[in-house]
C-alpha positions, 0 to 999 in steps of 0.5 A, a space after each residue: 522964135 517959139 511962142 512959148 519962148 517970148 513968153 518966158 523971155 518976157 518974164 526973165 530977160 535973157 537969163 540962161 533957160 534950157 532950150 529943145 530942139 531936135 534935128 536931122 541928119 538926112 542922105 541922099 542916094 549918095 550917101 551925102 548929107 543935107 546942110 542948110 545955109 542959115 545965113 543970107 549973110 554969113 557961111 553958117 551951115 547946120 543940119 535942119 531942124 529947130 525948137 521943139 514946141 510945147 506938147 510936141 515930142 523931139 521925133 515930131 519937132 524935127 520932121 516938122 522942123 525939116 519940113 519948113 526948112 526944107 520942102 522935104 518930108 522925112 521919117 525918123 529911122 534911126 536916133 543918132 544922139 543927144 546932145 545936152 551941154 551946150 551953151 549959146 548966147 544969141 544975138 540979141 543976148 539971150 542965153 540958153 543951153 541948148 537940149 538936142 535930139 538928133 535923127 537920121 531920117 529918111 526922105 519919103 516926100 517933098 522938094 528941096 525949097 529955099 524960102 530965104 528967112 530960115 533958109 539960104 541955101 540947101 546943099 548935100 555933102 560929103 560927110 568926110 567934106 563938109 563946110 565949117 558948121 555954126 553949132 558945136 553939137 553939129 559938129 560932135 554929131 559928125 564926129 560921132 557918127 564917124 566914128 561909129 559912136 551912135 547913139 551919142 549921149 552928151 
């Protein structure tokens, strides 16, 4: 969790606040798409990308984002949607509405690497196949650009 968040969780418990995040949808040569395993646990697939930091804009966020997650080094080419009316309660009873800017980036460096905290598995996809996806704005991405609705406002 980002700093600035504990900082404000520490003020209001887990009341609703808004939280930015910002992420990737990246392709391979084959045209498949790169999902991350967010749980050793769980089959909770997603694509990379994570909590924008404070003086960061939403296309930095998700290249350093996809970084740490990943290994890859990406460059946005292309803005995908955002997607802002979403509601999620965490673990620990925090909630937020999530503020999501998606990317489709190019690989321009790096590795795929598993570090087994954020990350436990990275898998390319079919995009007409993928795995069950943890958040809803995940799946109205796929839905959107299967359609051909890009850029998605919702």
């Amino acid at each position: 969790m980002a700093g600035w968040i504990r900082e404000i969780r520490s003020k209001i418990g887990s009341d609703l606040i808004f939280v930015n995040s910002a992420g990737g949808w990246i392709e391979d040569h084959e045209g498949k798409v790169l999902l991350q395993k967010r749980s050793a646990v769980h089959d909770h697939w997603g694509f990379p990308g994570g909590i924008v930091e404070l003086g960061e804009s939403a296309a930095d966020a998700a290249v350093r984002e996809i970084f740490e997650e990943t290994g890859l080094i990406v460059s946005p080419i292309e803005l995908l949607g955002v997607y802002s009316k979403y509601f999620v309660t965490c673990e620990n009873g925090d909630q937020c509405q999530t503020f999501t800017v998606f990317f489709k980036m190019k690989i321009i460096g790096g590795e795929l690497l598993v570090d087994n905290k954020e990350t436990f598995e990275l898998s390319f996809f079919s995009p007409t196949s993928l795995p069950p996806l943890i958040y809803e704005q995940h799946q109205h991405l796929v839905s959107d650009v299967a359609a051909g609705r890009i850029p998605a406002f919702r």
